[in-house]
TIZA-754684 format. One record per atom (N, C-alpha, C): x, y, z. Coordinates in steps of 0.001 Angstrom, whole numbers, padded with zeros to 6 digits, always signed. Atoms other than C-alpha are relative to their C-alpha. Layout:
<atoms>
XYZ ...
</atoms>
This chain:
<atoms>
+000571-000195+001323 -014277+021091+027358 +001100-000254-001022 -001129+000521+000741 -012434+019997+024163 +000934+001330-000347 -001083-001113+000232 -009651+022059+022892 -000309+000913-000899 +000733-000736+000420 -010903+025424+021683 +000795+000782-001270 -001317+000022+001299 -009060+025446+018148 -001341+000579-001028 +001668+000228+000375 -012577+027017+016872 -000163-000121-001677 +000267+000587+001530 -014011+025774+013365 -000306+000904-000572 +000654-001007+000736 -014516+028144+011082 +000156-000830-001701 +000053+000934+001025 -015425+026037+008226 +000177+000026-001004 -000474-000307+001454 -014431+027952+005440 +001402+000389+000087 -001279-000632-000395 -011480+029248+007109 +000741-000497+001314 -000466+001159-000790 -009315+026703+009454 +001200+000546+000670 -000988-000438-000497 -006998+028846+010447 -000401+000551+001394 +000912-000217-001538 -008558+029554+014436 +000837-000136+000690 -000797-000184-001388 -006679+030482+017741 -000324-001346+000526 +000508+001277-000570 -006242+026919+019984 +000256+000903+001546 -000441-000523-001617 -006574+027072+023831 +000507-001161+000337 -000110+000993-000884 -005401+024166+026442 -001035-000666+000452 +000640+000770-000454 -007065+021272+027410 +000203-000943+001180 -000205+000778-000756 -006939+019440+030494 +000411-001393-000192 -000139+001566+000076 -005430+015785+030052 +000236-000570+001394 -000815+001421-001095 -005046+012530+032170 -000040-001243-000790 -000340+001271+000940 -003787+009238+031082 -001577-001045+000869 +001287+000919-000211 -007689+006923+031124 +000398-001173-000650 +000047+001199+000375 -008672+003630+030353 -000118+000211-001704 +000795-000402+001794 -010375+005014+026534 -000934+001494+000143 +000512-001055-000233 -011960+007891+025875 -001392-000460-000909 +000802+000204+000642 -015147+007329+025143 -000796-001642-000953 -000021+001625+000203 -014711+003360+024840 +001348-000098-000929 -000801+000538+001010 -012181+003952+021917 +001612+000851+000314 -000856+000262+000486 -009414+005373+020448 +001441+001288+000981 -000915-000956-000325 -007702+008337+022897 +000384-000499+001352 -000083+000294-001533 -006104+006787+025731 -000140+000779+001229 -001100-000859-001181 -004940+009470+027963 -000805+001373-000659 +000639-001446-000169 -007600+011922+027507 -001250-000270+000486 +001392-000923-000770 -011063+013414+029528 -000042+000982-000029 +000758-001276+000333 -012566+016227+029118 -000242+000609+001239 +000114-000452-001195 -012314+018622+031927 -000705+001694-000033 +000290-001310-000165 -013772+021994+032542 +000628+001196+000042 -000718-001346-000617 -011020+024302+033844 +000924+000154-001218 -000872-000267+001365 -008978+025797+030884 +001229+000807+000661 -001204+000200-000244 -005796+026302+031136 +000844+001260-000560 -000772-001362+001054 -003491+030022+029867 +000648-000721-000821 -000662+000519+000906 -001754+029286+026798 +001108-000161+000381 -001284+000340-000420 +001672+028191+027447 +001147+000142-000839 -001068+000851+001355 +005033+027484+025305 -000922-001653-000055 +000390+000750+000513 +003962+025213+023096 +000502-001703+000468 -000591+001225-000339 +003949+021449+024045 +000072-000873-000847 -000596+001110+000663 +005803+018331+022348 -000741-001103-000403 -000158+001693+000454 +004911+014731+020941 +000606-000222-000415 -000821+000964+000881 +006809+012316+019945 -000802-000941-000268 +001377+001251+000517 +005323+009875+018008 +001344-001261-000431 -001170+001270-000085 +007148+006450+017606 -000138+000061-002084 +000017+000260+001316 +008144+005343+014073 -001796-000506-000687 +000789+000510+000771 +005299+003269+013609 -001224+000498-000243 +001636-001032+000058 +002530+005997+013913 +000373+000564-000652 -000231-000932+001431 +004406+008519+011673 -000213-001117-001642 -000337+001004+001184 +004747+005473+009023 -001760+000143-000766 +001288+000380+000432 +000720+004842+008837 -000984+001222+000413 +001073-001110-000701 -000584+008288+010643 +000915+001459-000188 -000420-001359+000110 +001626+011174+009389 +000989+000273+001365 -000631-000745-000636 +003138+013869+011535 -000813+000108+001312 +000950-000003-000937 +001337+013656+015164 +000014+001572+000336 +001013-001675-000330 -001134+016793+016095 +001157+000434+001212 -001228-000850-001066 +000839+019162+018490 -001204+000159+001140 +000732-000740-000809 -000726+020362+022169 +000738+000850+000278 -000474-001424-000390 -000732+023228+023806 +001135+000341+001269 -000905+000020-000697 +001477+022624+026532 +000348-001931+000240 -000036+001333-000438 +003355+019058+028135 +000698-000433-000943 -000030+000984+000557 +004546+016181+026913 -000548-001205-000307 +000928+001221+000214 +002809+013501+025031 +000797-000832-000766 -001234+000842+000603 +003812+010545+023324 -001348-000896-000986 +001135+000486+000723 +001629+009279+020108 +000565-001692-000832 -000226+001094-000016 +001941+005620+019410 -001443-000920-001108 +001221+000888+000600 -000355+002612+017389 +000014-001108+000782 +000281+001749-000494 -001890-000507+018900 -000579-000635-001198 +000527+000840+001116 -002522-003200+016333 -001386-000743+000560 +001012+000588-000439 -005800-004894+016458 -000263-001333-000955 +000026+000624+001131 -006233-008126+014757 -000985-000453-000507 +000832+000181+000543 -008593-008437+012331 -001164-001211-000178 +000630+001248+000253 -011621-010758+011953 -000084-000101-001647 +000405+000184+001644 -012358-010098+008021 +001705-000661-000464 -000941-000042+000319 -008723-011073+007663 +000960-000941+000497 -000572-000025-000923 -007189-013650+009858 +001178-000437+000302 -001446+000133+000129 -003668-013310+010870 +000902+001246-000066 -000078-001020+000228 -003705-009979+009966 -000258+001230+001036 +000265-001067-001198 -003521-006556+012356 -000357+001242-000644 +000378-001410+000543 -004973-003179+011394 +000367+000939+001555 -000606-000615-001234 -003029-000036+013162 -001375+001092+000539 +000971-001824-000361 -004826+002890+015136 +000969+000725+000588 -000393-000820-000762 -003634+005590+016616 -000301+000561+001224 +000369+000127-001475 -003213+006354+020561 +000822+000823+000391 -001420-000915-000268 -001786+009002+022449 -000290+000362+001715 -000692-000100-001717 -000090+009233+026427 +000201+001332+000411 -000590-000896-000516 +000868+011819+028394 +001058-000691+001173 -000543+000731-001082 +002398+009024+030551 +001466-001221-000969 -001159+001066+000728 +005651+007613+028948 +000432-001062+000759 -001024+001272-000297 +006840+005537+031430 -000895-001203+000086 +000918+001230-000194 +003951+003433+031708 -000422-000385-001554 +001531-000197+001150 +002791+003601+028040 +000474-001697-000700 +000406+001201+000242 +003606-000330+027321 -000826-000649+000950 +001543+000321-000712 +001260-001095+030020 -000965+000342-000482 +000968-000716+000435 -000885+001462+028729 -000313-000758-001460 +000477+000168+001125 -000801-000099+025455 -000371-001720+000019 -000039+001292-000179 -000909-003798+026363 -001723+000111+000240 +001433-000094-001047 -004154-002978+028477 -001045+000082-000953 +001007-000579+000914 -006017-000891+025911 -000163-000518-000962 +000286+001151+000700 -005303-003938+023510 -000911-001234+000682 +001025+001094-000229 -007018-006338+025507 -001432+000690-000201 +001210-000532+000061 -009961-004145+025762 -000838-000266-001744 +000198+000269+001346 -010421-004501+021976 -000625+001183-000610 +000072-001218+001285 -011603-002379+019130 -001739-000455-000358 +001521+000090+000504 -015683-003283+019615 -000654+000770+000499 -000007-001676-000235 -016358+000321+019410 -000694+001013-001384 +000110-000478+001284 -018574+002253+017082 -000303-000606-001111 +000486+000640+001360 -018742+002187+013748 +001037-001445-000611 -000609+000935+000283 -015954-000555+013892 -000356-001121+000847 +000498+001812-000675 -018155-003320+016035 -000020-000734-000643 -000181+000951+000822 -017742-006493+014879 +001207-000274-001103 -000864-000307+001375 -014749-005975+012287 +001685-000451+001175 -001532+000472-000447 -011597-007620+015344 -000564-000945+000771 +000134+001001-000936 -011140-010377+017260 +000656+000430+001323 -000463-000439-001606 -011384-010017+021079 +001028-001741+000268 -000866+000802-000719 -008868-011802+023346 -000944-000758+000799 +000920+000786-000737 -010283-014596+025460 -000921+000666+000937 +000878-000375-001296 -013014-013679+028113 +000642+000045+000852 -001070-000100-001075 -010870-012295+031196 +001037-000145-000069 -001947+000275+000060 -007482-012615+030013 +000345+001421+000488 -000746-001029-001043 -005602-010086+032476 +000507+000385+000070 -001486-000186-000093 -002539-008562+032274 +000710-000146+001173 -000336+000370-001168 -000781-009997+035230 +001176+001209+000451 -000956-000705-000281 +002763-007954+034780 +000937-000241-001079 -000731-000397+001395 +004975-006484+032062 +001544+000321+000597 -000999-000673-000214 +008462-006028+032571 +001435+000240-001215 -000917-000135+001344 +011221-004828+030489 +001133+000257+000351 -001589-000007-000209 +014968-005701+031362 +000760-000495-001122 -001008+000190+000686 +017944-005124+029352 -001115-000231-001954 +000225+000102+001348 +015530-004454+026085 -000892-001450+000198 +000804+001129-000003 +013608-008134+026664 -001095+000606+000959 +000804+000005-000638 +010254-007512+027682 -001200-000802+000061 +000901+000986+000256 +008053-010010+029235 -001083+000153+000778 +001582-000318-000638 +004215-010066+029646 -000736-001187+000198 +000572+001580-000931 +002685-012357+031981 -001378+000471-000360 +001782-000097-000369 -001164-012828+031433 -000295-000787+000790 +001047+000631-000847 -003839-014290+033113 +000163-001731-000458 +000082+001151+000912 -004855-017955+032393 -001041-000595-001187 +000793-000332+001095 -007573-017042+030065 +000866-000129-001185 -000363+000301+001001 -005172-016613+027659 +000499-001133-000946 -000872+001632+000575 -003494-020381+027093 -001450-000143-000909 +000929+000996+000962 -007268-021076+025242 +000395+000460-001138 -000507-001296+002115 -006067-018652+021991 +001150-000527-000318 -000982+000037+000730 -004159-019986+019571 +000235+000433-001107 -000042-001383+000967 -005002-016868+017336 +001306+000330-000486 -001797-000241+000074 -001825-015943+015476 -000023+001702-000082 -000004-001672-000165 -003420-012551+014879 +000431+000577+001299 -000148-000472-001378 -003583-012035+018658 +001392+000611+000338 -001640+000585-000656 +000115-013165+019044 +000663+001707-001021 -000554-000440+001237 +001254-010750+015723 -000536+001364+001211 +001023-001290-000496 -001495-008044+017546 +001546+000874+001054 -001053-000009-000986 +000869-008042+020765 +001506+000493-000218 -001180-000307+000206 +004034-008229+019437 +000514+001152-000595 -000076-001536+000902 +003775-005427+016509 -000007+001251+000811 +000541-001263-000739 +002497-002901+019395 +001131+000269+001359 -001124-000428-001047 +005231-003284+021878 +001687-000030-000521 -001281-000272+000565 +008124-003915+019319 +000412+001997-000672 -000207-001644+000108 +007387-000190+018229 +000999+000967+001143 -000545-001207-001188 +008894+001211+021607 +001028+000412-000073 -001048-000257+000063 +012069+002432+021844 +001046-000725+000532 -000910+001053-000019 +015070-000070+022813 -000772-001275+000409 +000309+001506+000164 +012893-003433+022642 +000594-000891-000837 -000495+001217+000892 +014702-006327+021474 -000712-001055-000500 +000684+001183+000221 +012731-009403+022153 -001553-000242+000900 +001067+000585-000621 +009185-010135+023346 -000236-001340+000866 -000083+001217-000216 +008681-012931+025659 -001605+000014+000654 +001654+000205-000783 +004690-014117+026528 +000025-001159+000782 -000017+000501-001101 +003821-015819+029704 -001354-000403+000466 +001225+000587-000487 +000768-017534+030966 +000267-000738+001814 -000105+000032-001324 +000811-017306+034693 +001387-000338+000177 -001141-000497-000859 +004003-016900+035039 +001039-001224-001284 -000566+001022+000546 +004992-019847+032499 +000114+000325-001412 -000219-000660+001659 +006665-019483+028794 -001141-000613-000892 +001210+000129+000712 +003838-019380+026654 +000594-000697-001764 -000447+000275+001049 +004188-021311+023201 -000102+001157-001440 +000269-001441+000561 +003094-017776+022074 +000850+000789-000519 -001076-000428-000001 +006299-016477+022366 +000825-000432-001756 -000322+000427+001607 +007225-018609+018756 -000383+000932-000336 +000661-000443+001666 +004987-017042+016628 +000234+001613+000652 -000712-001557-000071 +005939-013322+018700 +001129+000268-000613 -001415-000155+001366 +009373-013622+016753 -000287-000230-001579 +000214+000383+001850 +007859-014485+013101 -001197+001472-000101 +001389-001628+000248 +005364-010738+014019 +000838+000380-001088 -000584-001075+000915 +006328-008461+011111 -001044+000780-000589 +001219-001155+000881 +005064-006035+008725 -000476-000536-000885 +000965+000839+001308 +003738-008461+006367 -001390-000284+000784 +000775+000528-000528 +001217-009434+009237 -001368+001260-000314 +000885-001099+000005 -000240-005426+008886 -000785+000175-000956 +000764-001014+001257 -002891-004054+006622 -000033+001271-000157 -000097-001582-000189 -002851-000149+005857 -001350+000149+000391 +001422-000685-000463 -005177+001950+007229 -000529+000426-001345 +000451-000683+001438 -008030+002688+005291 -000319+001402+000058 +000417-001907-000070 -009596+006199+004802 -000569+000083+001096 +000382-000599-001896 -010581+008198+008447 -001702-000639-000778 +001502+000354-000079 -013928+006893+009282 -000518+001229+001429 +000768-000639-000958 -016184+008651+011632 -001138-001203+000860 -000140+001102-000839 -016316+006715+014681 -001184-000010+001005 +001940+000119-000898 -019807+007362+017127 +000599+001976+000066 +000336-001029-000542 -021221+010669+018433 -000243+000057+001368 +000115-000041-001771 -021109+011352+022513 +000175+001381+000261 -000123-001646-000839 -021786+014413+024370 +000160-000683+001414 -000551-000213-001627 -020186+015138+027747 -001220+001060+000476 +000824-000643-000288 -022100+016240+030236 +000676-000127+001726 -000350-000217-001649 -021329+017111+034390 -001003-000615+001279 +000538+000692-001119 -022208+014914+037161 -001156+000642+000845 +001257-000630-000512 -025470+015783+038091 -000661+001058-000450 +000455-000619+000619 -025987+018151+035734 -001297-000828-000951 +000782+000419+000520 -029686+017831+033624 +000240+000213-001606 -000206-000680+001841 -027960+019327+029786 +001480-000939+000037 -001426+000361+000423 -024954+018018+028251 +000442+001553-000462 -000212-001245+000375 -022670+020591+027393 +000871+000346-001359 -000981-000132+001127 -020575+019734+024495 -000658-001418-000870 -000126+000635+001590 -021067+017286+020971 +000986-000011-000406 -001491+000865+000351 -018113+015291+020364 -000490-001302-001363 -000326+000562+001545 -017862+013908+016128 +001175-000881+000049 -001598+000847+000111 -015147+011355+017019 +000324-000321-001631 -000741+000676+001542 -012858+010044+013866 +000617-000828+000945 -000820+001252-000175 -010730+007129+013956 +001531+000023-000149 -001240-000496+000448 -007773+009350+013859 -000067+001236-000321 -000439-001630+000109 -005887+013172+013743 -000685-000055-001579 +000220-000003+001401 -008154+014571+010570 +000059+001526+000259 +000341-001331+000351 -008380+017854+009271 -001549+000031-000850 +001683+000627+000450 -012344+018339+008967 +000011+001167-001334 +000845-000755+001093 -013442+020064+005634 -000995+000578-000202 +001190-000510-000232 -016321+020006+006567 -000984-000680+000954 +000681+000904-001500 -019376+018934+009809 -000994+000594-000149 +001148-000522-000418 -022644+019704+010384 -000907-001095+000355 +000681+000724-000395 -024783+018129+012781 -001315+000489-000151 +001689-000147+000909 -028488+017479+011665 -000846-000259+001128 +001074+001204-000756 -031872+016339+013681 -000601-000840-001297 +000474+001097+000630 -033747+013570+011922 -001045+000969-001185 +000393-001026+000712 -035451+016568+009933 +000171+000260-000884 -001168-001091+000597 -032711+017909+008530 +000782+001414+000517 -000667-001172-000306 -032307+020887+010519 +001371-000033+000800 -001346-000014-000650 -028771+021822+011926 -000435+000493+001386 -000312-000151-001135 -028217+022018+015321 +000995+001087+000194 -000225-001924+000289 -027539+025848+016318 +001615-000375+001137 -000267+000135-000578 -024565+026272+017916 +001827+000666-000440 -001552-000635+000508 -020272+027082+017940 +001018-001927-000143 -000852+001548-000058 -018021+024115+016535 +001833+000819+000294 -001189+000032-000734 -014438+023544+017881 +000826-001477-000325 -001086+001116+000280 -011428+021659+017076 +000285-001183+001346 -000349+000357-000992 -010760+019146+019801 +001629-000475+000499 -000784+000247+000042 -007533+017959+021269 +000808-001077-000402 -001029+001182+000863 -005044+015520+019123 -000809+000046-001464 +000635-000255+001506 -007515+016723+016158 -000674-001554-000593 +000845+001112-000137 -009752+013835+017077 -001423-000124-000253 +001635+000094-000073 -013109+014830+016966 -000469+002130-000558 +000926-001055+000594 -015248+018102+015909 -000856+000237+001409 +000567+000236-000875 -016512+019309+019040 -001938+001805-000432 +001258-000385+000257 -020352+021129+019001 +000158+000645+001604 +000595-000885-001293 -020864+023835+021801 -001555+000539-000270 +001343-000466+000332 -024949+023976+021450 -000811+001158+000849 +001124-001065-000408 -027351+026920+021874 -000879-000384+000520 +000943+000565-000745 -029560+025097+023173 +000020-001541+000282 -000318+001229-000270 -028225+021973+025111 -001064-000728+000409 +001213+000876-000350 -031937+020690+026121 -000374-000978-001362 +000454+000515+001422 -032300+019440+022776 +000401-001272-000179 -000502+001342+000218 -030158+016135+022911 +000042-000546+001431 +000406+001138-001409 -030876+013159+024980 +000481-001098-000562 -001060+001952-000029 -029041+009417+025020 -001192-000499-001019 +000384+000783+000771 -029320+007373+022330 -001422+000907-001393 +000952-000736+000700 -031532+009812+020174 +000978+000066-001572 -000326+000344+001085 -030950+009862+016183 +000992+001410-000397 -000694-001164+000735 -028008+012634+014814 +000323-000151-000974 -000740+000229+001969 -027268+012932+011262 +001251+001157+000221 -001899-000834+000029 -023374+014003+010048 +000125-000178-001148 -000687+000193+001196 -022573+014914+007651 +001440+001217-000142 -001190-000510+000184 -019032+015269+006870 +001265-000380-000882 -000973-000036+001087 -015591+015637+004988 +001098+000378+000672 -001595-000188-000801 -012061+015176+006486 +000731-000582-001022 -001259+000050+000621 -008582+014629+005265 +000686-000799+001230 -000757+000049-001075 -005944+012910+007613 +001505+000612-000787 -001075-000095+000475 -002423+013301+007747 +001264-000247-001260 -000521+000797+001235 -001361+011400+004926 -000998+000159-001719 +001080-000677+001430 -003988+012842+002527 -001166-000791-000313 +001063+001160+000648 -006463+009670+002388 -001090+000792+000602 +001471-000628+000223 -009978+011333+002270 -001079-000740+000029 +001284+000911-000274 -013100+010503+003246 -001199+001396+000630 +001213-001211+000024 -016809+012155+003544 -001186-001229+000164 +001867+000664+000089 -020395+010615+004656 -000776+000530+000339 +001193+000010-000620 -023732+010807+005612 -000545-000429+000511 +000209+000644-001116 -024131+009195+008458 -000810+000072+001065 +001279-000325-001019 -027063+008698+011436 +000787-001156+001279 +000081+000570-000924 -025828+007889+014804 -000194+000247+001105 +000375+000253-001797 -026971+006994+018549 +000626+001211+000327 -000514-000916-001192 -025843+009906+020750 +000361-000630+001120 -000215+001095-001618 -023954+008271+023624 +000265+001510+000789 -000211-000753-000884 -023737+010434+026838 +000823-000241+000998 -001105+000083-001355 -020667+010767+029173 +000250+000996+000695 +000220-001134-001309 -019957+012091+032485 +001506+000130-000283 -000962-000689+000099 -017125+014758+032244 +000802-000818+001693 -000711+000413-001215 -014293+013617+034800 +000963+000797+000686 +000080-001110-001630 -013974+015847+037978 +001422+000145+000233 
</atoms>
């Protein structure tokens, strides 16, 4: 269940508990790498660490704290279709440091057609693969598939480079197409910060309830954002207007608004929820809608 930081909507100040992590493919298709939602809760602990790389404090503040562990909060660039050439950052967060340029290479190919941001990046070719990443002496080079030689996207190239030059002693990027120097590799040395756009204000990203393998109820209502917000304010609607009865809860990395319902028979896949809401992120940019979306349903992982 998400991390029990509970909402009290006039008053934000609420006890947190522990949440189970593992490093996943996405959570939920999008934006939390290295989290699922688990059942068994955890005693409070000494408090646990992130580090967040430069380039997530720069565009995402001070990264959310957990309750125990070490995590490590990071951005993957995505490169834009309204824009092209251009990368817009997100925010992503590990519990797995030594892998987390794999982790972030990967979860870039997957792309950003997710939510309320479908349609708005350009995917990487059909099947382009990550063959093998390695990183000696600060040069690190990433072999793809051969899907990739058809892209001569510069966003792509900019996408790539921006997201693994963040790491900590990277010098030089080198890209590879089955094993061969990719002409890619140019335009990975001309990446910079002119290529980025700022983030705009937190959006509110789909609605998904978890639910237990073979279970007939879901058991939790998950309000994703598009990033650590501080909510102001949430309330989930039916197509009515009425609110949906129930206890809200902070979740973990201060990602989502989670809904513990009084009566979990009530929501079923793909059915209409109204939101309306009002967050803040780290950096103060503000944002509030009234929004109607799909209910997606996922199976909690065992």
């Amino acid at each position: 269940m998400g991390l029990k930081a509970r909402l009290n909507l006039s008053n934000w100040a609420a006890m947190k508990k522990a949440i189970s992590i593992i490093t996943a493919i996405a959570l939920v298709g999008f934006l939390i790498y290295a989290i699922t939602f688990h059942k068994k809760e955890v005693p409070v602990e000494k408090p646990g660490k992130v580090t967040a790389t430069a380039d997530y404090e720069k565009f995402f503040g001070s990264a959310p704290t957990v309750d125990k562990g070490s995590a490590y909060a990071f951005v993957i660039y995505f490169p834009s279709k309204k824009e092209m050439g251009k990368v817009v950052p997100f925010p992503f967060f590990t519990f797995d440091e030594g892998s987390i340029k794999k982790v972030a290479v990967e979860r870039l190919l997957v792309g950003m057609d997710t939510g309320s941001y479908q349609g708005e990046f350009i995917h990487f070719p059909g099947g382009t693969r990550l063959v093998a990443i390695n990183d000696e002496n600060g040069t690190v080079t990433v072999n793809f598939s051969k899907e990739l030689a058809t892209s001569s996207e510069k966003g792509l190239t900019h996408a790539l480079a921006l997201t693994l030059r963040q790491f900590k002693g990277v010098k030089d990027i080198k890209l590879q197409v089955e094993g061969q120097e990719s002409p890619l590799s140019v335009v990975a040395k001309s990446s910079n910060e002119g290529s980025v756009q700022q983030p705009a204000p937190p959006r509110l990203l789909n609605v998904a309830a978890m639910r237990d393998k073979g279970a007939k109820d879901i058991e939790e209502v998950n309000a994703f954002f598009d990033r650590p917000v501080d909510v102001k304010e949430l309330k989930l609607l039916t197509n009515d207007g009425q609110p949906f009865a129930g206890e809200l809860y902070h979740s973990v990395f201060d990602m989502a608004a989670v809904l513990k319902p009084k009566d979990p028979s009530q929501f079923k896949e793909r059915m209409e929820i109204k939101v309306l809401w009002k967050v803040v992120d780290k950096l103060g940019r503000q944002a509030e809608g009234d929004s109607v979306m799909l209910l997606e349903v996922k199976l909690h992982v065992q």
